[in-house]
C-alpha positions in Angstrom: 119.3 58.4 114.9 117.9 62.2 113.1 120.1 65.0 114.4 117.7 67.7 116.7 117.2 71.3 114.2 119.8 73.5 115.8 118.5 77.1 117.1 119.1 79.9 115.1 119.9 83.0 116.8 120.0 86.1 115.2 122.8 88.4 115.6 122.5 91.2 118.0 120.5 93.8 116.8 122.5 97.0 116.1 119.5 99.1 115.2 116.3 97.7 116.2 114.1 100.2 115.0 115.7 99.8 111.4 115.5 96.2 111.1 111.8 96.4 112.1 111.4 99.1 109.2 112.7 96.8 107.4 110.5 93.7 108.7 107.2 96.0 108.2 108.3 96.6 104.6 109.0 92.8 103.3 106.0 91.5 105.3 103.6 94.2 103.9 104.9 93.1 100.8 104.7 89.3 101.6 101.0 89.9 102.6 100.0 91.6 99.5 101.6 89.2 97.1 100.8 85.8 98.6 97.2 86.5 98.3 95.2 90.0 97.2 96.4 93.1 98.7 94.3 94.6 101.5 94.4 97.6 103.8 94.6 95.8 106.7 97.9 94.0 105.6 99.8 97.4 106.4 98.3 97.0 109.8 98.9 93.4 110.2 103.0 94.5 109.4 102.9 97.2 111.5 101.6 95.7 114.7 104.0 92.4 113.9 106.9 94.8 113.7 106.4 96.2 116.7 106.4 93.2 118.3 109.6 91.9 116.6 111.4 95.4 117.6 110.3 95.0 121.2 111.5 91.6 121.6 115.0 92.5 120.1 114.8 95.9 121.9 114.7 93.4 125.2 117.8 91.5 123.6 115.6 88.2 121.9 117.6 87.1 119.8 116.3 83.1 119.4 114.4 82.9 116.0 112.1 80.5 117.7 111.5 82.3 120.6 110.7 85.6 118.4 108.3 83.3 116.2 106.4 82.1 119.9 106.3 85.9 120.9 104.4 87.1 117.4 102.6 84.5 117.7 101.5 84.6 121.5 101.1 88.5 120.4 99.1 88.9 117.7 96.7 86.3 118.8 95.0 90.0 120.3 95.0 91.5 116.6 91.9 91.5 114.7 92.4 89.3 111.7 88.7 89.5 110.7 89.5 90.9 107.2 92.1 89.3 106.7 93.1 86.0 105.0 95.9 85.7 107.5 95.9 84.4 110.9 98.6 84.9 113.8 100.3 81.6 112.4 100.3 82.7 108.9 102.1 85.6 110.0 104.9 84.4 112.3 105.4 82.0 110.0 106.1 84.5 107.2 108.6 86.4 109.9 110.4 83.4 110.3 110.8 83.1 106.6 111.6 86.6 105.5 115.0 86.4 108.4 115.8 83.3 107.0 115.7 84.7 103.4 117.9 87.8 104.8 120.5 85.5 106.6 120.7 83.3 103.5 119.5 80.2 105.3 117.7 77.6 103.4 114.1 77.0 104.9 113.4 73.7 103.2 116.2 72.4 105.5 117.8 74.8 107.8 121.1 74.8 106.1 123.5 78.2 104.6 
């Protein structure tokens, strides 16, 4: 019988509004590399980090639930010029905080 993926929970945030400095930065950056940067990706990262820093501000700490609250959220975001969707996005979230808690993403594992 396959084992159920165990949660992954951030830990507390310590500085919210830093680690969504942070988050706007790598995503911006993520956005313009993965395909051909555009203006509106420094929007895209800014609206998505404010999202992320609310939801830790308000003591999320549940990767999953953080990647349902981006994605709930930026559904309202304008991603007509974009390449990205809302998905594309929260996916790339989830990614870049697994890349910065040094968990594998192919398989959940440290």
């Amino acid at each position: 019988m396959t084992e159920p993926i165990q949660a992954i929970t951030l830990p507390p945030a310590q500085n919210p509004q830093q680690e969504g400095e942070w988050l706007k930065a790598a995503l911006h950056h993520w956005l313009d590399q993965e395909f051909l940067p555009e203006a509106v990706n420094q929007s895209i990262a800014e609206r998505a980090a404010q999202v992320f820093v609310r939801q830790r501000m308000e003591g999320e700490n549940d990767l999953g639930s953080l990647v349902i609250a981006l994605v709930t959220e930026m559904q309202g975001f304008d991603f007509s010029k974009s390449f990205y969707s809302e998905f594309a996005v929260a996916n790339a979230v989830s990614d870049l905080l697994l890349d910065s808690l040094g968990i594998d993403r192919c398989c959940g594992q440290a």
